[in-house]
FIKOL-162486 format. One record per atom (N, C-alpha, C): x, y, z. Coordinates in steps of 0.05 Angstrom, whole numbers, plus 5000, padded with zeros to 4 digits. Layout:
BEGIN
XYZ;...
end
This chain:
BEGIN
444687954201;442388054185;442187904159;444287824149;444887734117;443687384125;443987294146;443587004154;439187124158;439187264178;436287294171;434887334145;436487464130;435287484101;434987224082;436887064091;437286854063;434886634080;434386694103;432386474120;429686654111;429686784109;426086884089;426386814060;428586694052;428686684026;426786374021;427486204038;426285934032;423785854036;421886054043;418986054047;418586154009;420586284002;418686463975;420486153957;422886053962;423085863943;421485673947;420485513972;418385433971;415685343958;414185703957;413285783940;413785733908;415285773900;416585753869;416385513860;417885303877;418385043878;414784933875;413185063896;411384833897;408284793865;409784903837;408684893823;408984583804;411584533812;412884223808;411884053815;411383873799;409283593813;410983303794;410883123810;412382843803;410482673793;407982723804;405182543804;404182623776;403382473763;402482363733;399482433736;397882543719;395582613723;394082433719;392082313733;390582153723;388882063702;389381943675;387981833653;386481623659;382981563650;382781263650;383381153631;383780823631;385580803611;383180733584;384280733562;383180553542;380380293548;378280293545;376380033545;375480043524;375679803518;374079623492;371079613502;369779653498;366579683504;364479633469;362679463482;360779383451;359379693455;358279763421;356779963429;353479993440;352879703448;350879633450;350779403457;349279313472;348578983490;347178893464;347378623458;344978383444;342478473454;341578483436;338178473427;336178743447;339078953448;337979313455;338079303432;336579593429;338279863419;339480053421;340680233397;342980383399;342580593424;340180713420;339980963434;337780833459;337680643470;336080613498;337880633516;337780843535;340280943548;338180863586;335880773585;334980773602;335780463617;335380453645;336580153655;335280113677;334379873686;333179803715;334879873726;337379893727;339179913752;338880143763;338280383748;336880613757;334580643779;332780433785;331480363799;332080283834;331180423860;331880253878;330779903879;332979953895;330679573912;327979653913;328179733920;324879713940;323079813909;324579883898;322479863871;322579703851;324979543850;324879283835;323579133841;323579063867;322778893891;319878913894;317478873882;315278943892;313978733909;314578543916;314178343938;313978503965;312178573991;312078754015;314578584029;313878254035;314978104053;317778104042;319078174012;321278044002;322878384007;321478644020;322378864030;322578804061;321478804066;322178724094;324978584105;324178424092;327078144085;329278294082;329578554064;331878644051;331378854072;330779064085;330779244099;332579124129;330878944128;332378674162;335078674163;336578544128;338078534131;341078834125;339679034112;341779254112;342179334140;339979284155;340279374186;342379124201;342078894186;342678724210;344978514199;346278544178;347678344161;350678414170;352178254188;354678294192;357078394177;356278274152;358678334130;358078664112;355978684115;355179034115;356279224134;355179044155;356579274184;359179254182;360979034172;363879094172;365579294138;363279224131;363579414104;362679754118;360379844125;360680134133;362480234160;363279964181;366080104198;368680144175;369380024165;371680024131;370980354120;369080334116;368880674113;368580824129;368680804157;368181024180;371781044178;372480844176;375380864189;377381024160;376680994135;377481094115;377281414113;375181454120;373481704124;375681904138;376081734171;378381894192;381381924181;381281734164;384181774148;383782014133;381182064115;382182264090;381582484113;379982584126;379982794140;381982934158;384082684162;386382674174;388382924152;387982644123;390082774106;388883094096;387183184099;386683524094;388583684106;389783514140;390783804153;394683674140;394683504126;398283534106;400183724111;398583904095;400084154097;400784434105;399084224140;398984514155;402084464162;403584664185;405584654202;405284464221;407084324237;407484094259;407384324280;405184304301;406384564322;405884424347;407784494366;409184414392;408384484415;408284454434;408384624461;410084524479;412784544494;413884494513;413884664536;414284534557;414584624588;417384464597;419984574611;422284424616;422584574633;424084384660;425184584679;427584354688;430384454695;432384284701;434684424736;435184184742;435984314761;438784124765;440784234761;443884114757;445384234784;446084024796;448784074819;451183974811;453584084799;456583944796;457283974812;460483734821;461583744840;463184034847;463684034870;465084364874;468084274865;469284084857;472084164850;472184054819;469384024802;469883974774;470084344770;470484274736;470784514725;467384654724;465884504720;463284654723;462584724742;463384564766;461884744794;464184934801;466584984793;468085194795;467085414778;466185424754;465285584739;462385764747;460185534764;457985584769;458685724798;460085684811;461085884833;461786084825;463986144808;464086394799;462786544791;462086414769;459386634763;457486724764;455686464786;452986464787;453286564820;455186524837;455186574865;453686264871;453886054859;450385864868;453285594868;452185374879;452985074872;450884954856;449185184845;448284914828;446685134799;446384984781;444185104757;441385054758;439885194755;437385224751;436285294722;434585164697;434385224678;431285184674;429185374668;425885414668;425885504637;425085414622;424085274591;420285264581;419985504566;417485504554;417285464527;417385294507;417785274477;415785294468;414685404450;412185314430;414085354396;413385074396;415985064365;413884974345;415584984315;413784994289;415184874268;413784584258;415684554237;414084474212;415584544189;412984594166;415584454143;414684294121;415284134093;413484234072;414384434060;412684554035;412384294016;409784334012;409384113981;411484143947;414284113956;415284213926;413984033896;414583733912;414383543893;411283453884;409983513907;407183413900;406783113917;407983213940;407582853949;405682873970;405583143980;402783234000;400383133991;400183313969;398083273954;396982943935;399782853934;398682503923;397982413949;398582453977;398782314000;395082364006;394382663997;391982604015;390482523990;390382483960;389482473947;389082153945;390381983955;390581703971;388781713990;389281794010;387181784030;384081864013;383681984000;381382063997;379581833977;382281813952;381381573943;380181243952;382581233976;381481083995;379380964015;377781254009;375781384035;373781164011;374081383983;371281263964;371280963955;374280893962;374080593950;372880313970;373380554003;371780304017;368480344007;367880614008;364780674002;364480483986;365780533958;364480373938;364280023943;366679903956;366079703967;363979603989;363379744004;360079774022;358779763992;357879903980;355779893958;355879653942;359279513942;357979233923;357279093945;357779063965;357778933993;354178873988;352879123989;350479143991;348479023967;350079143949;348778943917;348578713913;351078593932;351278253936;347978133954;347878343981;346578224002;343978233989;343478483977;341078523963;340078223946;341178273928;341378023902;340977743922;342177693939;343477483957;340877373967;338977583978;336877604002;334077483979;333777663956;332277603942;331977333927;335277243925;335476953910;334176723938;335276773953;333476683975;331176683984;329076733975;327576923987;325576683952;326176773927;325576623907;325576293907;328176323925;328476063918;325975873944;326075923971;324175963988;321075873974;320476103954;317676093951;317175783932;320075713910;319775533898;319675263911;320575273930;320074983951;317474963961;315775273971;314075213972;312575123959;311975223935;310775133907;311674763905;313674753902;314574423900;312574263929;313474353947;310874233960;308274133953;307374423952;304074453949;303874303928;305774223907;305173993885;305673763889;307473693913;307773473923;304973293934;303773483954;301773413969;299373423951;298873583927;296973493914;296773243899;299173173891;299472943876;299672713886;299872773907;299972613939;296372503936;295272713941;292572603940;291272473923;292672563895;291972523872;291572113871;294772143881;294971863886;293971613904;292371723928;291571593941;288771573940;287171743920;284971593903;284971443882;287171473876;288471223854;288170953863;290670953888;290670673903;286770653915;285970843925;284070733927;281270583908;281470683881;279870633863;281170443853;283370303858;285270113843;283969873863;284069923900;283869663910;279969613912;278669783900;275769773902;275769513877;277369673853;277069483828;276469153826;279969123851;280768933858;278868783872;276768913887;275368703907;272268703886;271468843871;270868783850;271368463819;274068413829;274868353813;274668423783;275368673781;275568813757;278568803750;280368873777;283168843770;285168723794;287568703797;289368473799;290468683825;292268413842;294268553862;295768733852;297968623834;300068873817;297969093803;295869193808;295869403800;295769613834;293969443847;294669613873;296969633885;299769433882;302469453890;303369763865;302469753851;304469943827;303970163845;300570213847;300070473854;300270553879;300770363904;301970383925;304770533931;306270383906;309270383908;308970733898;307570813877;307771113866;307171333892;305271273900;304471413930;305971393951;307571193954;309671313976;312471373963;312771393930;314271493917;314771833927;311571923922;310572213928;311472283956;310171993984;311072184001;313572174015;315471973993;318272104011;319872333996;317772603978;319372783965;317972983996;316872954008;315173244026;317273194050;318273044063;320073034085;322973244069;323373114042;325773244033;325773644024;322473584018;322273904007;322074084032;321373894048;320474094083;323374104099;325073934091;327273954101;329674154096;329874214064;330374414050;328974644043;326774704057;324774964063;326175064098;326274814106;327474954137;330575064128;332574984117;335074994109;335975284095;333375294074;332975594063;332375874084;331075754111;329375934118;331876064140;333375814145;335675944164;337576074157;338176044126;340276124102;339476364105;336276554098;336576794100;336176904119;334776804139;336276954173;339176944182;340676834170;343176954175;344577064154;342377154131;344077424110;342477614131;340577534142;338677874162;340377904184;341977724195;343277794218;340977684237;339077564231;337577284248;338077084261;336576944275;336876704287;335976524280;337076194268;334076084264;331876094268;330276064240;327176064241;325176124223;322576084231;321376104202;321876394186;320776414160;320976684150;318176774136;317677014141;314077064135;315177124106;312277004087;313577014058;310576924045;311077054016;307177064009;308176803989;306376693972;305476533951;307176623927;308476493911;310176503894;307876653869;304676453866;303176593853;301976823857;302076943881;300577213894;303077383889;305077333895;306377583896;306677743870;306678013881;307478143851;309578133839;309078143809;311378013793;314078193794;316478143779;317978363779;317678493750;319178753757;319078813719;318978723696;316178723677;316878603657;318878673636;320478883638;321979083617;325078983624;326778923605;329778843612;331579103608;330379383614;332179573597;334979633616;336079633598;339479593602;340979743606;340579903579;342380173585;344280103561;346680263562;349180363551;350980173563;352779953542;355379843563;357780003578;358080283568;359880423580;357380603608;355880583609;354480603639;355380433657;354880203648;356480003674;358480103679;360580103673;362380273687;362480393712;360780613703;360180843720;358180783741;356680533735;355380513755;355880233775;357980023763;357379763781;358979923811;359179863829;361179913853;363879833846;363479543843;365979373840;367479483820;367179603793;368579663781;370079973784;368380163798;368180303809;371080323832;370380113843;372980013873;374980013853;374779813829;378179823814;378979943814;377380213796;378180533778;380180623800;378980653823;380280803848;382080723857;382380433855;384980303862;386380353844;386080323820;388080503796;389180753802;386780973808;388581253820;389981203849;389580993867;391580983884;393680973874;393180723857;396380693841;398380773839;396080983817;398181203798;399481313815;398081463847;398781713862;400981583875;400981333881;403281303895;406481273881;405481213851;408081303834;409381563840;406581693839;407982003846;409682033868;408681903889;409881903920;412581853919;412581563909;415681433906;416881573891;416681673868;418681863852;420182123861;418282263885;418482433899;420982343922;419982203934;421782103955;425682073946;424582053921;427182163908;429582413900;426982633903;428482863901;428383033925;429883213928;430583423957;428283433973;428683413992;425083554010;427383854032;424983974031;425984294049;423884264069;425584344089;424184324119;425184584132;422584664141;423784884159;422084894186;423984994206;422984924234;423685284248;421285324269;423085544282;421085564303;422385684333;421385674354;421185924372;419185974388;419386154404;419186114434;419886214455;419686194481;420486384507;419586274530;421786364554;423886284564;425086324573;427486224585;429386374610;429786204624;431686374642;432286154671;435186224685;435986014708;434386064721;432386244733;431586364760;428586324752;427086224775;423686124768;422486394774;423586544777;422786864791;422586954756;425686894750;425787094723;424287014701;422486724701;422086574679;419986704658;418086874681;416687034656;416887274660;418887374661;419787664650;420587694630;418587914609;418387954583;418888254580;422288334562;423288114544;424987974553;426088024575;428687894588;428287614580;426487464581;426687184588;425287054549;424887214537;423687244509;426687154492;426086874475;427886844455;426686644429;427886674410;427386524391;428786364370;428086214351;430386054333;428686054312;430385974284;429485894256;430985824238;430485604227;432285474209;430985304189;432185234170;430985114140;433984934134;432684684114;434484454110;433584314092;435784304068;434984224043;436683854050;434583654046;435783404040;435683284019;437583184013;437283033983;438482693988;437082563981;437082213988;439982243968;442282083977;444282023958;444581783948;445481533971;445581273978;443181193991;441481073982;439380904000;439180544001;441480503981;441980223972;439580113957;439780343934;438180173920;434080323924;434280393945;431480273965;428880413953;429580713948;427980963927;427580783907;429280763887;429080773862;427280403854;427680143876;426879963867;423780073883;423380223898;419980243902;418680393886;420180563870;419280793855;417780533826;420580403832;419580063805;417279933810;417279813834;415379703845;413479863843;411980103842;409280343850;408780343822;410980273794;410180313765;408680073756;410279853778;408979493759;406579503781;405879513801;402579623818;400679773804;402079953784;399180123769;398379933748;400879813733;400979673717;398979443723;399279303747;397179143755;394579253752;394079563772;391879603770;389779703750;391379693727;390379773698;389279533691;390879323692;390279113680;386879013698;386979013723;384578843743;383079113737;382779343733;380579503726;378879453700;382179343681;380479293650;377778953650;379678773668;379178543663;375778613688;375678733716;373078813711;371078853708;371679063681;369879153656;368978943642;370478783632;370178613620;368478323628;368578313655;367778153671;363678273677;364078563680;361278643690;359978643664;360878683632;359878733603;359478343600;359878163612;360477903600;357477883615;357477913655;355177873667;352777943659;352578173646;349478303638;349178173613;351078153588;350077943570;349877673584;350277553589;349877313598;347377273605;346077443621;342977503637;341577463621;342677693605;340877743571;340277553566;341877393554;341777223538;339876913556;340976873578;339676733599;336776833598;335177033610;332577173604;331277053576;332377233550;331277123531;329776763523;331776643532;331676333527;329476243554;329976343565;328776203599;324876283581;325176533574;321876583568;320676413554;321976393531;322076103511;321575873519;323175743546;323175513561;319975523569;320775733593;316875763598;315075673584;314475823559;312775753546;311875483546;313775383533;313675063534;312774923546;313875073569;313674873601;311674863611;309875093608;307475163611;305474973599;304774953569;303474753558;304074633563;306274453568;306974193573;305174063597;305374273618;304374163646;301274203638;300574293628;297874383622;297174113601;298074013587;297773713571;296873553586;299673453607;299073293611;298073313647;296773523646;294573483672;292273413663;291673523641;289273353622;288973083618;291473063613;292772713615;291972523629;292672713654;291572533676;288972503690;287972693676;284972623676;283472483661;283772453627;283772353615;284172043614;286472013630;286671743636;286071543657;284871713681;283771583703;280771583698;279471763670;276771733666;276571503652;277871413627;278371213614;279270893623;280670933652;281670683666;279270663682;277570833679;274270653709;273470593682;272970573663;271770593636;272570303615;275070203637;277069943622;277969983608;278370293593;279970293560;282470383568;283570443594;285770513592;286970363620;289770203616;290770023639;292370263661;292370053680;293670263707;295570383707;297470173684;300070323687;299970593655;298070703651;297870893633;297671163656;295771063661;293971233699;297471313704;298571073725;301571203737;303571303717;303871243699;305371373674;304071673673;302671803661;300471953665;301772183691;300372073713;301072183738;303972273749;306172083735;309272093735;309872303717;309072323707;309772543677;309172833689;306272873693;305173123706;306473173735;306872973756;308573123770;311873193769;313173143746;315173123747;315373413725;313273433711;313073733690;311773873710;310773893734;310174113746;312174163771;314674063775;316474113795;317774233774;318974153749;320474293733;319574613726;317574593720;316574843721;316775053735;316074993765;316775073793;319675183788;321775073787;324475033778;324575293758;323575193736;324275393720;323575663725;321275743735;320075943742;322176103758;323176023776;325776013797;328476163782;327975983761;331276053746;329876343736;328176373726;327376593712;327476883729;326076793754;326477033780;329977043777;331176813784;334276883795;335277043771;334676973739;336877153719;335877433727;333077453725;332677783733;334177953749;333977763776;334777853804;339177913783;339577693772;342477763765;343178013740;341477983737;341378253713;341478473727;339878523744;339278753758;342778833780;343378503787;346078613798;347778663784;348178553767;350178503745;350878953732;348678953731;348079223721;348879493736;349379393765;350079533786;347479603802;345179443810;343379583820;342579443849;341479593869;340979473888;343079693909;344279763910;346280033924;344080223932;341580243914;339980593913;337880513939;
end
């Protein structure tokens, strides 16, 4: 009776015990954060990243594009199996701290020899030469949480679950960003074209008003060689731009999970623009909103939790096991209840003594791992607060560029009118005309270009910021 009593005792110490925890509560740590991005203000707490795609994105064809590929982008699909499979882990870790429970079925059937001591015994007593033993167990074995290592274990799993999520979401911020830089960059070749081939033409009324001159004798062979040579200057850039339009077009059918081929896509000048507004937000929002930094944080609380684990693994664990069943030699007697009715229970305190070392250097090792993961959470931060200024600051200047670039091409297309009215006119020589013509197409590819860079900082601001996940 006194042995049954002290065995109900270790369910209530159990109990007592399981208010003790080894696991360190989770703090984030310390960030250095500006209180404000360059050229915000204090209190504009609002941010594109708040925005989905599909509303940054006001291009139809450049949604489509991005819809194609969340459906169809391989490295997505292996990012949301990463979370199906994370998922079965934490749902796993909920049932911890249930009991281990059993079911056995055994049946044995033993003949000893008739002149050992057991088949002398089994004669005597049984009247039989042989044993028969029929076995029904349903057993139970249960590890109370004293230390708190249940609870870091599924608190791992769970963290785990959110850290693949959050990785799918930068996964997706990438493809997003990825599809669109593509997709920009695409329209700017077209554009380089369509300036190719105008200037193309441009030039072959040139040569032709150059060799009219000539049979005129108004002007000379070297002016029709110059302007020859400029016109097939022009058309060996359209083999190169059409060659790198096909190159682009296969680049983003296989972010869509496509096959080579063309890609339907509007006019760089038709399409609608993106947001004119850069609003930013708060630097301590990023945080909370990029994924990637997001993925650190949580790798940080893996960290920590598994300190807890290892430190645990150090002190006593209590196990208690107990069983109930049938039993009996005879398949007749096997379920006769209570005759054949028995049970067991027992509890077992272990405490690690000697492990060589093996606790105490992982318990080390789980402290310099958080230690890491403090550090790659801070650096980061630091990394996503560097990206969005950088944009900033990229944006600002690129508008500026524009400007410029704008008049500029706008000069000297004048230029070139200017100067092919003046060269039928004799006041201006041929090589002003191809000078002229060299200038304006070489300020309206840059342009093209720049226009390009201007889409891509946006497009990077917007990721940089954490957006493109919604």
């Amino acid at each position: 009776m006194k042995q049954i009593q002290s065995f109900l005792y270790l369910p209530l110490l159990a109990l007592l015990l399981s208010a003790c925890s080894t696991a360190k509560e989770y703090t984030q740590p310390e960030l250095k954060l500006p209180e404000r991005f360059a050229a915000t203000t204090v209190g504009d707490t609002s941010s594109i990243a708040d925005l989905g795609w599909a509303q940054f994105f006001p291009d139809p064809q450049l949604r489509d594009l991005i819809n194609a590929g969340l459906s169809g982008n391989h490295d997505l699909q292996l990012a949301l199996n990463r979370v199906a499979v994370a998922q079965q882990g934490s749902e796993q870790a909920r049932y911890l701290f249930y009991p281990d429970i059993n079911l056995g079925v055994a049946a044995q059937y033993n003949r000893p020899a008739d002149n050992s001591l057991s088949g002398v015994s089994t004669k005597s007593f049984l009247g039989a030469r042989h044993i028969e033993n029929y076995q029904t167990l349903l057993s139970a074995g249960w590890e109370p949480d004293i230390w708190g290592k249940l609870k870091a274990q599924r608190g791992v799993a769970l963290a785990t679950y959110l850290q693949t999520y959050e990785a799918k979401k930068a996964v997706q911020t990438a493809l997003v960003a990825g599809i669109a830089q593509g997709y920009y960059q695409l329209q700017m070749l077209d554009d380089q074209l369509a300036i190719a081939r105008r200037n193309l033409a441009l030039a072959d009324s040139f040569v032709t008003a150059t060799q009219l001159l000539k049979e005129a004798g108004l002007s000379h062979a070297l002016a029709v060689q110059q302007a020859e040579a400029q016109r097939q200057g022009i058309r060996v850039l359209l083999p190169q731009l059409e060659a790198a339009i096909a190159r682009q077009e296969h680049a983003l059918q296989l972010l869509t999970g496509g096959l080579p081929g063309p890609v339907l896509r509007g006019r760089a000048n038709d399409a609608p623009a993106l947001p004119a507004t850069w609003s930013v937000g708060l630097p301590a929002a990023v945080v909370s909103r990029r994924p990637d930094v997001r993925a650190n944080e949580l790798a940080l609380m893996i960290a920590n939790a598994q300190v807890g684990i290892a430190r645990a693994e150090m002190y006593p664990s209590l196990n208690i096991t107990a069983g109930a069943g049938l039993e009996a030699f005879r398949a007749s007697s096997w379920w006769n209840v209570p005759g054949s009715l028995f049970g067991m229970a027992a509890g077992s305190v272990l405490q690690p003594v000697f492990r060589k070392k093996a606790l105490r250097t992982r318990y080390a090792v789980a402290q310099l791992q958080r230690d890491g993961a403090v550090l790659r959470f801070r650096q980061s931060v630091l990394v996503a607060v560097n990206e969005v200024s950088d944009a900033l600051a990229q944006l600002e200047k690129l508008r500026e560029e524009e400007e410029a670039a704008r008049a500029q091409v706008a000069a000297l297309r004048d230029g070139v009118g200017s100067a092919r009215l003046l060269f039928r006119s004799d006041m201006a020589t041929y090589l002003e005309v191809l000078n002229a013509q060299a200038n304006a197409l070489q300020a309206e590819l840059s342009l093209a270009a720049l226009q390009r860079r201007k889409q891509a900082a946006q497009v990077d601001l917007y990721r940089a910021l954490g957006g493109g996940w919604k």
